[in-house]
C-alpha positions in Angstrom: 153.7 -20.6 85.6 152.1 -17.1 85.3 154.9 -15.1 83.9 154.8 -17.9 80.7 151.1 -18.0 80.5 151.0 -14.2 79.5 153.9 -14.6 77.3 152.5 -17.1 75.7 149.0 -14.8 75.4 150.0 -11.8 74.6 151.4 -13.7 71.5 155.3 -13.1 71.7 156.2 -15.9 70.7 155.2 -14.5 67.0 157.7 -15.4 64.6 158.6 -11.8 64.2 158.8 -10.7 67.7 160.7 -13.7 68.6 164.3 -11.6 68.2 163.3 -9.1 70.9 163.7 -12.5 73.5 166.5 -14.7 71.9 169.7 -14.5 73.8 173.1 -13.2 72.7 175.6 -15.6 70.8 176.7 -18.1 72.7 180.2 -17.4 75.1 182.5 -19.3 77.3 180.1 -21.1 80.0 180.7 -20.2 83.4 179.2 -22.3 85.7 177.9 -21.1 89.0 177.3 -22.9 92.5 174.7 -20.4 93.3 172.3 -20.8 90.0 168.7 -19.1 89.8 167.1 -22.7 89.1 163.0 -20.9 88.9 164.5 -18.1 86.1 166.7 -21.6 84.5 163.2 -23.5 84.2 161.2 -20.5 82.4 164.0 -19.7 79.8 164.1 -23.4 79.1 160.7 -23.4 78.6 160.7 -20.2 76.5 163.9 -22.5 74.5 161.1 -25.1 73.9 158.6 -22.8 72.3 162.0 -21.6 70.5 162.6 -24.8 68.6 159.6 -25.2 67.0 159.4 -21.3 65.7 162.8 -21.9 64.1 163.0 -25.6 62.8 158.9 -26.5 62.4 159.0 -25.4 58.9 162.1 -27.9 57.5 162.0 -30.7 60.3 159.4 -32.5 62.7 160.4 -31.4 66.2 160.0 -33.2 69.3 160.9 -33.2 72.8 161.0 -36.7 74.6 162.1 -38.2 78.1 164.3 -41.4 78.3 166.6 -43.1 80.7 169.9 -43.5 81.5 172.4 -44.7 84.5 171.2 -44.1 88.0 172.8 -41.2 89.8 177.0 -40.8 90.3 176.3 -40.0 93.9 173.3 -41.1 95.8 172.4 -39.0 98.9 170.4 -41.9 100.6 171.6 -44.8 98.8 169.4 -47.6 101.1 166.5 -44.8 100.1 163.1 -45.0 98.4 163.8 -44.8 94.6 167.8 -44.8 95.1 169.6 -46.7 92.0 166.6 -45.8 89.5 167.4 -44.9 86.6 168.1 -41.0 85.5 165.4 -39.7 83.8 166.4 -37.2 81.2 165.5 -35.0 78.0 166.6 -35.0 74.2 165.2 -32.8 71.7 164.6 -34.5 68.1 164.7 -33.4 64.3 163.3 -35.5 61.7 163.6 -33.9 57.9 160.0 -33.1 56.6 161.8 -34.3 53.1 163.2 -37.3 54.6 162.7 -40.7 53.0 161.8 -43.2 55.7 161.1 -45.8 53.4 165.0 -45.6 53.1 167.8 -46.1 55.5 169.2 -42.5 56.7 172.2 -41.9 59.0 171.2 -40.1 62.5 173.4 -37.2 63.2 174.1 -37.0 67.8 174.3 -33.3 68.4 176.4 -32.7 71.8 175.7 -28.9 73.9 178.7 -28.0 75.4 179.4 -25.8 78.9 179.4 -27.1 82.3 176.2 -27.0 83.5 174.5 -25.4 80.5 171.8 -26.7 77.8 170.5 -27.0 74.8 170.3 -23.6 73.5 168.2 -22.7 70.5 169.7 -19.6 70.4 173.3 -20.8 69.9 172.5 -23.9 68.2 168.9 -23.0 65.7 171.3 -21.9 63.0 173.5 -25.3 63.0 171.0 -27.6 63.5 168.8 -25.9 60.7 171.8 -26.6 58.3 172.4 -30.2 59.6 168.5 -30.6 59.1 169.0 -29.1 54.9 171.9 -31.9 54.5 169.6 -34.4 55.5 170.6 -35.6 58.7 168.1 -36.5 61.7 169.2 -35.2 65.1 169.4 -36.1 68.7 170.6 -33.8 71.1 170.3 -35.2 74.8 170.1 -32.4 77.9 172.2 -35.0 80.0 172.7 -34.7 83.4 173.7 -31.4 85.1 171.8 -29.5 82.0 170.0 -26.1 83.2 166.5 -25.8 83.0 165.0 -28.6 84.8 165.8 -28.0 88.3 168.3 -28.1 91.2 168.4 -32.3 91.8 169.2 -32.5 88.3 171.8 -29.9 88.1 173.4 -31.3 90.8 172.9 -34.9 89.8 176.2 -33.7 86.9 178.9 -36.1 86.5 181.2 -34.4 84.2 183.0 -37.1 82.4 181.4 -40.0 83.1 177.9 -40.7 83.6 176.8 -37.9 81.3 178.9 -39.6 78.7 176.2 -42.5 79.0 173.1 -40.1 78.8 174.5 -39.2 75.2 175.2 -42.7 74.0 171.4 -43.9 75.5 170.2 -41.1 73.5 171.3 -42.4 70.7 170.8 -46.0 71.1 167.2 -44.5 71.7 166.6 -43.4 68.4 167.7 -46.4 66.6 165.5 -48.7 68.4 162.5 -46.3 67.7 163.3 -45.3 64.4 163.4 -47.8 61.9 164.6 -46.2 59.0 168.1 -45.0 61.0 171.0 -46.8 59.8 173.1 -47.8 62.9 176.1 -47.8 60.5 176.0 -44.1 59.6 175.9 -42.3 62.9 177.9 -39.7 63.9 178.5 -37.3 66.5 179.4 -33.7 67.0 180.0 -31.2 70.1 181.9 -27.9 70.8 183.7 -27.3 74.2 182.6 -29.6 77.0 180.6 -31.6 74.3 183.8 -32.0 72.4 185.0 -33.8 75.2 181.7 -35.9 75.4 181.5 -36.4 71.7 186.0 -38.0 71.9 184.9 -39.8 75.1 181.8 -41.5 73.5 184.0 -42.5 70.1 186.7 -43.7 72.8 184.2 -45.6 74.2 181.8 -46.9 71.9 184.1 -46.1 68.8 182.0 -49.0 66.5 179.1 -47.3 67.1 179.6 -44.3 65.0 180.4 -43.9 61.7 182.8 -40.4 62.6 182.8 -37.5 64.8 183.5 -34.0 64.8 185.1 -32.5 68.1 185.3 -28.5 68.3 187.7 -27.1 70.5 186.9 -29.4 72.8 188.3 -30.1 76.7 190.9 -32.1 76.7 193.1 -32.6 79.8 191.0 -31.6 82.8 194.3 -31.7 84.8 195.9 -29.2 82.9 192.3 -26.9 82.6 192.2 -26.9 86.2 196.0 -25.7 86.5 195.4 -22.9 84.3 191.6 -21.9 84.7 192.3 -21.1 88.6 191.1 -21.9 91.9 187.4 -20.7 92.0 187.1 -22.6 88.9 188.7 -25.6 90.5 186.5 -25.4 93.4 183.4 -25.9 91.3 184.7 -29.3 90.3 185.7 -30.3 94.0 181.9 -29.8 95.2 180.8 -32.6 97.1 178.2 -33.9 94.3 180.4 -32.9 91.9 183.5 -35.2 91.3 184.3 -34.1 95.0 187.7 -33.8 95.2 190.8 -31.4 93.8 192.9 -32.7 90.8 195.5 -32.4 93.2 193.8 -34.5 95.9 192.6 -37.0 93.1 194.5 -36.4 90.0 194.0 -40.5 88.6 190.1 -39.3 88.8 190.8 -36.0 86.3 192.8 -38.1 84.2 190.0 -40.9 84.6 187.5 -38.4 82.9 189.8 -36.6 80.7 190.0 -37.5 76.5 194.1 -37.1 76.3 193.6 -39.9 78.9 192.0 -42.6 75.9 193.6 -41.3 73.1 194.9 -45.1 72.2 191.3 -45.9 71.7 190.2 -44.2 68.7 189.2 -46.4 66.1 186.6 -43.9 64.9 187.4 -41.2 61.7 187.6 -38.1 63.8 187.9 -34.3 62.6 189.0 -31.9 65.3 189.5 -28.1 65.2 190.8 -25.6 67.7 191.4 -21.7 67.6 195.3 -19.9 68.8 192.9 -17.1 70.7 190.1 -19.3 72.4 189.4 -17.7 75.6 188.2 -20.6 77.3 189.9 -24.0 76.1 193.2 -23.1 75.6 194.5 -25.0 72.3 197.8 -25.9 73.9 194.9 -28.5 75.9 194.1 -29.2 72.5 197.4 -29.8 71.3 197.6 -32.0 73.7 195.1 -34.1 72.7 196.6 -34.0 69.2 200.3 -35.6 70.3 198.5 -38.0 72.5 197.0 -39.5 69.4 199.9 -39.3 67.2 202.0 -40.9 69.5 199.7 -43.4 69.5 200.0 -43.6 65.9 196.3 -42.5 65.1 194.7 -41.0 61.7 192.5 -38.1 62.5 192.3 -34.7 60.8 193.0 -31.8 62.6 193.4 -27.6 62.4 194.2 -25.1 64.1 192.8 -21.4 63.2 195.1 -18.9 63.8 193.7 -16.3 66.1 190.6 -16.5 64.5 187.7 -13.6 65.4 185.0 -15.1 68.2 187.3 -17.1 70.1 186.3 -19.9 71.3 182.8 -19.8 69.3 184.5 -18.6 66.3 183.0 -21.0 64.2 179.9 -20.9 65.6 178.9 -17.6 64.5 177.2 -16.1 61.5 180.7 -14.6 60.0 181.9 -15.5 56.9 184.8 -17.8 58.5 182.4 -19.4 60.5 180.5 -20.6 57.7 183.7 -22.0 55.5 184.5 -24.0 58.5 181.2 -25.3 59.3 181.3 -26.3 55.8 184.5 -28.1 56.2 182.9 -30.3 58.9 179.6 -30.9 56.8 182.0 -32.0 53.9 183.9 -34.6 56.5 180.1 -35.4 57.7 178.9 -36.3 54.6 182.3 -38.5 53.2 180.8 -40.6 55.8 177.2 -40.5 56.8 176.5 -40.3 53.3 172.8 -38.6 53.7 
């Protein structure tokens, strides 16, 4: 692509020019039906260059392409190639300082937003601190991720198969990585990969060691009831899960984590915020009785109206950082790195 070739030669990818290009913090996602899929590829790109400016120096970075489920929804399912596999992209971080002649716990690092990606904008600052404790990281662009084109934005399958995309990325890294200790994994998401990172301990809950869930979506019936119809409508799209929770409400309960709550079996840390603009923490609270009432142990908290809303502990503000040091502590109690 042209437009990348110059940037790339007129050298502004230079570690001190890099600011003028990085995005602002992240914010709710709001998906679109109507994405700019060329301008989504060249910013992922750029993204790509990103990660190794910002992590090269404390962790091996890498970029590889793996498998997972064949597509939700074929459009010619008696067609050439129909039922192959997905082919997908995770981005992994290997300590310079790590110790492979030891076994080290592997850390699954979820993106959130519907039909977003792995940002290094939003994300360079928490991974670089997961990277100092020690942890190597995965972090799938599953299905319905930006960046890499309009079949595989529209090949999403929010709840379900990109669920699978996250747990083949792990299982991915153990088989290549010998010195990874499948008994100290653990996974962690905000937002929409909160709700992957329950679904995955719900599903595959011997599999990890813990997880840490950040104000994550929780009831899809009750988000679409109070995030609107144009938001609904996204959802109902034909290659999307096609259907209204009103038309299909079993489906939106199907996908949703309030759903499984009787499956956790998992040590699980969740946190929400009284002012998030996006997830509303009554969804989360939600979540919350569902598991008490099934008499599970998890730990939980609520910030009160804390500043950034719904990335308020994703930021670089003082709060953000306590908190973020709250889920390293709960990290480490298990994963031990």
């Amino acid at each position: 692509m042209r437009i990348l070739t110059i940037l790339f030669s007129t050298g502004i990818f230079s570690a001190g020019l890099w600011a003028q290009v990085t995005m602002p913090p992240p914010r709710a996602a709001v998906p679109s039906d109507s994405p700019n899929h060329g301008q989504d590829q060249l910013l992922k790109a750029i993204d790509d260059v990103a990660w190794h400016q910002k992590l090269s120096d404390i962790a091996d970075v890498d970029k590889i392409a793996i498998t997972g489920p064949p597509l939700a929804k074929e459009a010619n399912p008696t067609g050439q190639g129909a039922g192959n596999p997905l082919i997908f992209y995770a981005y992994t971080f290997i300590p310079k300082k790590l110790d492979r002649t030891k076994k080290q716990p592997l850390l699954v690092f979820v993106h959130g937003g519907v039909h977003s990606n792995f940002m290094s904008s939003s994300s360079a600052h928490i991974i670089r601190e997961l990277v100092s404790e020690g942890y190597t990281i995965v972090s799938p662009d599953y299905r319905g991720s930006t960046g890499y084109g309009a079949a595989f934005w529209r090949a999403i399958d929010y709840g379900g198969r990109e669920n699978d995309d996250v747990w083949a990325a792990r299982n991915w890294m153990l088989e290549t990585y010998a010195f990874l200790d499948p008994q100290r994994v653990g996974i962690i998401g905000w937002s929409h990969g909160g709700m992957i990172t329950l679904m995955n301990l719900f599903e595959h809950g011997e599999s990890f060691a813990c997880g840490y869930a950040g104000v994550p979506v929780s009831d899809l019936v009750a988000r679409m009831g109070y995030k609107g119809a144009a938001y609904e409508q996204l959802f109902a799209a034909d290659y999307h899960i096609g259907k209204t929770a009103r038309e299909n409400v079993q489906e939106y309960l199907k996908r949703s984590p309030v759903t499984h709550a009787a499956k956790l079996r998992t040590p699980l840390l969740v946190h929400t915020n009284t002012n998030d603009e996006d997830v509303n923490y009554l969804e989360v609270e939600r979540l919350a009785a569902a598991l008490k009432a099934e008499g599970k142990k998890f730990e939980y908290k609520v910030y009160e109206n804390a500043p950034g809303g719904h990335v308020f502990n994703r930021l670089d503000t003082k709060l953000a950082r306590d908190s973020r040091a709250e889920i390293y502590a709960f990290l480490r109690r298990y994963l031990k790195p």
